[in-house]
N, C-alpha and C positions, 0 to 999 in steps of 0.2 A: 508657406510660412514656416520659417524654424523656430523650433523650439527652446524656450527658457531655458537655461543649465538651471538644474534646481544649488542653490547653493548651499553650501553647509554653516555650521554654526560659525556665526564671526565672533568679531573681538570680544564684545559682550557678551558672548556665551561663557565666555574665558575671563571675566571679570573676578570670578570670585576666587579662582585657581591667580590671578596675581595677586590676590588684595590678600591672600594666604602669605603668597609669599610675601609680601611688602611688612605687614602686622610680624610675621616672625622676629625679627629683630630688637622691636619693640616689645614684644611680651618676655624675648630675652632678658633685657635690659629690666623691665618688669620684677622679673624672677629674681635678679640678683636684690633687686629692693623690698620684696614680699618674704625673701629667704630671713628675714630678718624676724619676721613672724613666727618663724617654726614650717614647720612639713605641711602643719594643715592650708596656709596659706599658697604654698606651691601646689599641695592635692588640685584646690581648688582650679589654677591656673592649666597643671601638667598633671591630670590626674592618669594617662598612662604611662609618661616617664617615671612617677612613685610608682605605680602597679606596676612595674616591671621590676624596680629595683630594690621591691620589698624584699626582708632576709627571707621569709615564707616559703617564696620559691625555692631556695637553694639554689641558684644561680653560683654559677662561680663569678667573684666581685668583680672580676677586668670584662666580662659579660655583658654583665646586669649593668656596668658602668657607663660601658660604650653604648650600648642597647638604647640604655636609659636617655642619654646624650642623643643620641640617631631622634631617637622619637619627640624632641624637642624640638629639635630642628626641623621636623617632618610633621609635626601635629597639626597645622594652622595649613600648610599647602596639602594635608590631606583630605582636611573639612573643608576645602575649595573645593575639588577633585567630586568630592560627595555633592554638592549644592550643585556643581556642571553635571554631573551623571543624571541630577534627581530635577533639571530645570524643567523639563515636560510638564511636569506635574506638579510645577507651582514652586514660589519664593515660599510658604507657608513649611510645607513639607519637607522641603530642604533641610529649611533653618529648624524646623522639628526633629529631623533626624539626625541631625548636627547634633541638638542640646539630647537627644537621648543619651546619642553615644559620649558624648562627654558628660552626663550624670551616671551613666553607667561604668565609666571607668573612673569615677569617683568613687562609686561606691563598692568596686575591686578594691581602688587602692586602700580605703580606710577599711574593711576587711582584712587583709594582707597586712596591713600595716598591724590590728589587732591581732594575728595571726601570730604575726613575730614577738608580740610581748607577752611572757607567759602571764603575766601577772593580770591581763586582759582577758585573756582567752574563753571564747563563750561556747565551746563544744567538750 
C-alpha cells in the first residue's frame, strides 16, 4: 500500500496573507479620508508608518518618507504573514498578536510624536 503525500498548507492557510493584500488599498484610500483628522487618526490606522516618520528619530526626511511610505504599503500583508506563521495555534492568538503589535506601535508613534514637541515633552 503507498503512502499518503502529506500535504502542506493550501489556499486557506494563505487566506489572511491575500486579505492583507486585498484590505491594503482600501485602508489607503481610508488614509487619505482619516488624514483629514490630524495625525492621531492616521496613528490609529498606520501607527508604524507615524513611528517611523516621527522628527524623534532624526531620520533624514527622503528616509523616513520612503520608509514611512514602504510600511504602508506593507503593514496589512505583514499582519497576514503573522496570522499564517501563528495558524497552529489558533485564530484567537493570531488576531491577539496582530492587535499587540499594532497597539504597540501606537503607542511608539504617540511617544515619538511627544518626543518631537518640545513643548510636550515628559522626560
Amino acid at each position: 500500500m503507498a503512502k499518503a503525500k502529506k500535504k502542506g498548507p493550501g489556499f486557506l492557510a494563505w487566506m489572511p496573507f491575500i486579505l492583507g493584500i486585498l484590505v491594503t488599498p482600501l485602508a489607503l484610500r481610508a488614509a487619505s479620508i482619516v488624514a483629514i483628522t490630524g495625525s492621531d487618526g492616521l496613528t490609529a490606522l498606520f501607527p508604524w508608518a507615524q513611528a517611523i516618520g516621527a522628527s524623534a528619530l532624526h531620520l533624514p526626511s527622503d528616509i523616513a518618507t520612503s520608509t514611512s511610505q514602504l510600511l504602508m504599503y506593507l503593514q496589512f500583508p505583514i499582519y497576514g504573514l503573522i496570522m499564517v506563521k501563528l495558524r497552529e495555534r489558533g485564530f484567537v492568538v493570531g488576531f491577539g498578536a496582530i492587535a499587540l503589535l499594532h497597539v504597540l506601535g501606537m503607542i511608539a508613534a504617540i511617544m515619538l510624536a511627544h518626543m518631537s514637541n518640545p513643548s510636550l515633552r515628559f522626560y
